[in-house]
N, C-alpha and C positions, 0 to 999 in steps of 0.2 A: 504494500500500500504506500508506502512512502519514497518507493520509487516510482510506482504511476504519478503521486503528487508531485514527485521534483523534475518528471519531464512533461509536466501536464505548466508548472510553472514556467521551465524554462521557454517553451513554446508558443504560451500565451495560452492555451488553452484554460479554460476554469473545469472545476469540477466541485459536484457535490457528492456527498455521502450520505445514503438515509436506511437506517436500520428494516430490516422487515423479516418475515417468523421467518424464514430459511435463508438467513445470511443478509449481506451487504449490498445496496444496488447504487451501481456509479453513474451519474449524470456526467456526460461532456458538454461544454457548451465552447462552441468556438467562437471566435471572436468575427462581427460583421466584418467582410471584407469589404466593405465601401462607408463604414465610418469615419470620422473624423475625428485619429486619435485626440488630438488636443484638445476637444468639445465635444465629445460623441451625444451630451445631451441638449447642444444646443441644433444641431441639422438633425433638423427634418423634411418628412418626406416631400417638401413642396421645394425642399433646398436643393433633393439628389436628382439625381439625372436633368440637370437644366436641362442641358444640353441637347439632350434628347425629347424634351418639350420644347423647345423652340423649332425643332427640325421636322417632329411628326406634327406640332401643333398638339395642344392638350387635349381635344376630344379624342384625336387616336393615342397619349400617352398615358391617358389616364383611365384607359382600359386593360392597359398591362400591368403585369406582378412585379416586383421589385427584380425579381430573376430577369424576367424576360426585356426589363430596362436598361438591366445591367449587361446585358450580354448585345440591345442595340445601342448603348454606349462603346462597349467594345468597336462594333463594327462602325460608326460613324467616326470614332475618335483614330481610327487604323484603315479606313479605307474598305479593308473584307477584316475578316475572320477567319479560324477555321477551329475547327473540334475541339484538339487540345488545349490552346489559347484561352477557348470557352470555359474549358475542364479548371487550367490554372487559376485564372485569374476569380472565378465564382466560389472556383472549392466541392464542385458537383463533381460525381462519376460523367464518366465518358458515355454511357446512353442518357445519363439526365440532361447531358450537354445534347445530344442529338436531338431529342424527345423536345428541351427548350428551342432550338434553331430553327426545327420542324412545325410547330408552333409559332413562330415567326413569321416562315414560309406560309402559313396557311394562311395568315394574318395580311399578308400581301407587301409585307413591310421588309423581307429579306428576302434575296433571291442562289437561289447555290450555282457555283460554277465549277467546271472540271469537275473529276469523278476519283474515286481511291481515296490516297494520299496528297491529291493535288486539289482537294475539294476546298472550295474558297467561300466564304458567305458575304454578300454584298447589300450594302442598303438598295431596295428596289427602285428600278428607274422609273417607276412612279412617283415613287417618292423625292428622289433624287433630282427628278424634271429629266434627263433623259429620256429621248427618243426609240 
């Protein structure tokens, strides 16, 4: 236990400890990856993804999850995307990341190019004003 706690500390992750009839059960909580360590209680959600409400405009940003804002801040802030990228920077498995982009694509807001390893996600040229 007190080595989960000292690389639960060094990581940044938290955890809790709460007794129950057959043993111990451990919470992790990991830390928001799009907070602002220095203030994390002062941004909020009207603060995060400007960026991405100025570009889809608020009726289509404020139809999305905090996920799927964060992952078209990726792609607006880098041109395309791709899987991994997704994976790193949200902190999701690689099918939550597919499952998120694809959801995107439905949404008409990202569009995939290339195929495999060479798969790119691009803000749509709908959106984008592209022809």
């Amino acid at each position: 236990m007190r080595k989960i706690r000292k690389l639960c500390d060094e990581s940044g992750v938290g955890v809790t400890y709460e007794e129950i009839s057959f043993g111990t059960k451990l919470t992790f909580h990991r830390r928001d990856p799009f907070a602002d360590d220095r203030e994390p209680e002062v941004r909020n959600s009207s603060q995060k993804f400007a960026m991405v409400r100025n570009t889809l405009g608020r009726d289509l940003a404020d139809g999305l999850s905090d996920a799927e804002l964060a992952a078209m801040e990726l792609v607006i802030i880098n041109d395309d995307t791709t899987t991994p990228e997704v994976v790193e920077a949200l902190g999701v498995t690689r099918r939550g990341a597919q499952k998120l982009l694809s959801r995107l694509i439905e949404k008409g807001l990202v569009e995939r190019t290339g195929a495999a390893r060479s798969t790119r996600y691009r803000l749509s040229s709908s959106i984008n004003g592209d022809s």
